[in-house]
N, C-alpha and C positions, 0 to 999 in steps of 0.2 A: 625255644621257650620252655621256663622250668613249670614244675607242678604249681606252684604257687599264681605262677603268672596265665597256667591255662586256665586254672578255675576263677580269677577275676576275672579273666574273659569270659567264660561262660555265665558267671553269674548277670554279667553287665549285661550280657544280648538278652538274657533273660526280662530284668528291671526295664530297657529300654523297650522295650514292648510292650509290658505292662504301662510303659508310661507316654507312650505314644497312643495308647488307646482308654485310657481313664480320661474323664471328663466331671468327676466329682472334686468342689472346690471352685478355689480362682486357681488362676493360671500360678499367680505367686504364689501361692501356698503349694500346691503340689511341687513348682521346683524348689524352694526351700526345702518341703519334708525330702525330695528324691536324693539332696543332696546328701540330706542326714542318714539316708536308707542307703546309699552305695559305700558310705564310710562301712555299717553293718556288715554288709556283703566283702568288703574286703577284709574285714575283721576275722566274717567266717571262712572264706577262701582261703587268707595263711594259716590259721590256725586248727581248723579243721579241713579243710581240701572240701569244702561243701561244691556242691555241682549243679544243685534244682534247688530253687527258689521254694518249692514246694515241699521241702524234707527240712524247713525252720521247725525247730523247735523251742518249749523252755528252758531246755536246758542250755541253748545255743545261746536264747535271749540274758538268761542269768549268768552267763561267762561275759559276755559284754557290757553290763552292767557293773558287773567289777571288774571288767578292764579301765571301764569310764570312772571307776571311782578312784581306783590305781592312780589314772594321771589327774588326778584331782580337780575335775570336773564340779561343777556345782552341782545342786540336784536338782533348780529349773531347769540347767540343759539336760541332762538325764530324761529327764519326764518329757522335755521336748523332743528327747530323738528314739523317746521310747514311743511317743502318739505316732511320731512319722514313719517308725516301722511297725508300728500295727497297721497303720494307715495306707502302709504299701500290701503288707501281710494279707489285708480283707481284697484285694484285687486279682490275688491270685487266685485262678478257677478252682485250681482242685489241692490247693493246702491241704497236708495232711495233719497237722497237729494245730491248735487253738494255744495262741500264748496268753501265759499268765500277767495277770493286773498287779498294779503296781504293788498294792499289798502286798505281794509276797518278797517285795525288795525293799531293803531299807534304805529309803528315798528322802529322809528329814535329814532337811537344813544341817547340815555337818559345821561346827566351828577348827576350822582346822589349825585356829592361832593356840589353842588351848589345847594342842595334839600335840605331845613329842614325840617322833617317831624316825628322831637322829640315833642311829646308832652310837653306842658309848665307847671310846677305846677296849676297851674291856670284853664290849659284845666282840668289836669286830675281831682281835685278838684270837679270843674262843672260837669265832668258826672260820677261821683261816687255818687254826691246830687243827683242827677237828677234820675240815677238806682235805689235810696232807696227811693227816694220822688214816684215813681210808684209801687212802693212795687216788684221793679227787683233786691233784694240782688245778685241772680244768676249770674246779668250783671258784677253787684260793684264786686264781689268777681272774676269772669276774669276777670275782666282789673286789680285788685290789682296781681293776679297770673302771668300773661303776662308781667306788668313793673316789679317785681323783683325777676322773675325768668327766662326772656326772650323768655317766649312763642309762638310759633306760636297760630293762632286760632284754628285748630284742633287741637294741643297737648293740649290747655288747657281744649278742651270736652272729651278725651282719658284719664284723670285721674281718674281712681277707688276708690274705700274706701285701695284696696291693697296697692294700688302704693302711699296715701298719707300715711298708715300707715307706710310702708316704708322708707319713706322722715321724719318722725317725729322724728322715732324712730334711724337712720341713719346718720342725716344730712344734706342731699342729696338727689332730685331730681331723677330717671331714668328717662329719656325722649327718645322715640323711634321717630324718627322724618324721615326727608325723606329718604328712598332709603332703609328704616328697621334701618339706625345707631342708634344707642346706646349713649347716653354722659350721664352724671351724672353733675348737677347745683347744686352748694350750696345752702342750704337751706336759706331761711332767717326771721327773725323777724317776717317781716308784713305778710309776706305769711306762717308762723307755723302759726299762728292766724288762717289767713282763712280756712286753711285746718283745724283746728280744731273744727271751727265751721263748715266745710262743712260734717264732719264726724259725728257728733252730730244728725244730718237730712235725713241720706241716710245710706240705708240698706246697707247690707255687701253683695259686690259681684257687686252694682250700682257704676256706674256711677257717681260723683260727681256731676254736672254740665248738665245732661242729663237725664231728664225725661223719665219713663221706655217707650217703644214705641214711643221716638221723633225720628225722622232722624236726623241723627247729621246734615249733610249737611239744611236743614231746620236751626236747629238751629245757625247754623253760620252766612246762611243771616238774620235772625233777630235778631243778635247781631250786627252786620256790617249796618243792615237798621236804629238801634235803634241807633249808633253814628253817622250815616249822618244824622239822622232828630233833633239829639239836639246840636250837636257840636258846638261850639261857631266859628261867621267869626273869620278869624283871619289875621283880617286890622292890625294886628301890625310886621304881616309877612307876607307880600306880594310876599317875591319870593318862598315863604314856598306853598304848596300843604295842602289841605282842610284834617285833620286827619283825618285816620284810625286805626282800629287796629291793624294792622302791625307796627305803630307809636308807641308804648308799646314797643316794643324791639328793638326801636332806644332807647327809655328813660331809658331801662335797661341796653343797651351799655354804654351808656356813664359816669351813673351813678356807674356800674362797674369798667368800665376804671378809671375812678379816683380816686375809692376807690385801685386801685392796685397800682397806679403812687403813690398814696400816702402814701403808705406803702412799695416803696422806691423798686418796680419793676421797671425796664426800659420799655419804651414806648414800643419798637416791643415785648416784652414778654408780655407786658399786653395786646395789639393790640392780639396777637397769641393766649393768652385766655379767651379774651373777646371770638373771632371766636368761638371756640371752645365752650363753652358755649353756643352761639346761632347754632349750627349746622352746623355751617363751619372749614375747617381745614387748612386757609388760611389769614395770617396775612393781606393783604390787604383791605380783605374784611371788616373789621371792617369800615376801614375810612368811607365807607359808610354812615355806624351808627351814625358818630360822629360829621356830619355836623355843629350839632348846637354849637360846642364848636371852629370849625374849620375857 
């Protein structure tokens, strides 16, 4: 069992205790909130190796906050899974720190059709030079994987020597993404390349993308600190938000999307599996993604 997987266990023998002996509420309510409070907890276990229920903090709670905004969460569900882990929060005996009201997050209604935050050829261009001009191919080779295969940040550290050989030899992608689902992404072009050269450098059984003994969660913010400190302003998109790499699978959305309209799919079917490709199962959701064409 790795570190990741010992601390959901502990976190969970923890929660299941607490929620074996709470009796505030109805019964539904408490398992709806528990269910929202254990996503929390595994939140914290990968990314911080948390171990006591008791050692939450704001700062834990405001990492999760923007992880929830990251994957473009509403901010009714936000507030709702922020009551249900205060909700859990107050049942612990001996908490050590008091979390912060929602005041301190910025919780209003986001319009995210009126967001662009597709990366422009140009961005991506700049920080693919810029990853191999510091000798971070590592970087260059996520964000190639991310725009044409639609990756989140952690699914592109999750990929083995297995699972590219897979993808090479297949067609296709397995991508386990949130909540454990399963989707399968076409492979493609630019990204058989990379992974062929990511295979060529990494033992059988590693890690593509993650150095033996890195924390992935380490490595994520220094993927995400290395695009905020070279990113180009971007005065030429003013109501557009500063990229990130979440910004990579707006750029595979769209660039998707058109390759399917163009091959003489109807809009809601190509909307329904763009979704599906990035880890949702909801035609709607795409428009999101699509802002910049929109």
């Amino acid at each position: 069992m790795n570190q990741n997987n010992r601390c959901i266990k502990t976190l969970m023998e923890q929660a299941e205790k607490l929620f074996r002996h709470c009796r505030q509420g109805s019964y539904k309510t408490r398992e709806r909130y528990f269910a929202a409070f254990k996503r929390f907890l595994v939140f914290l276990a990968t990314t911080y190796s948390l171990q006591k229920i008791a050692n939450v903090n704001g700062k834990h709670l405001s990492a999760y906050v923007a992880h929830m905004q990251e994957n473009d969460l509403s901010a009714a569900t936000i507030k709702t899974d922020l009551a249900a882990i205060r909700f859990w929060h107050d049942q612990v005996p001996q908490a050590k720190h008091p979390l912060p009201d929602n005041d301190e997050f910025d919780l209003k209604q986001r319009n995210f059709l009126g967001v662009d935050r597709t990366w422009t050829e140009e961005e991506f261009t700049h920080m693919v030079s810029i990853a191999n001009e510091l000798n971070r191919s590592d970087y260059a080779a996520a964000m190639y994987l991310a725009r044409y295969l639609g990756l989140r940040i952690h699914e592109v550290f999750r990929i083995d020597t297995a699972i590219a050989r897979a993808a090479l030899k297949n067609g296709y992608l397995p991508v386990k993404g949130k909540g454990g689902k399963i989707r399968d992404i076409p492979s493609h072009p630019e990204a058989d390349v990379v992974l062929k050269k990511l295979l060529e450098c990494t033992s059988p059984g590693q890690k593509l993308l993650l150095l033996p003994g890195k924390k992935t969660h380490l490595a994520i913010k220094e993927l995400q600190q290395f695009i905020a400190d070279y990113r180009l302003p971007r005065q030429s998109k003013p109501c557009g938000k500063e990229i990130t790499f979440h910004g990579l699978r707006h750029m595979f959305a769209v660039e998707a999307y058109q390759k399917l309209v163009t091959e003489g799919k109807s809009e809601a079917v190509a909307r329904l599996q763009v979704s599906r490709w990035l880890g949702h199962e909801r035609e709607d959701v795409t428009e999101i993604y699509l802002a910049s064409i929109r």
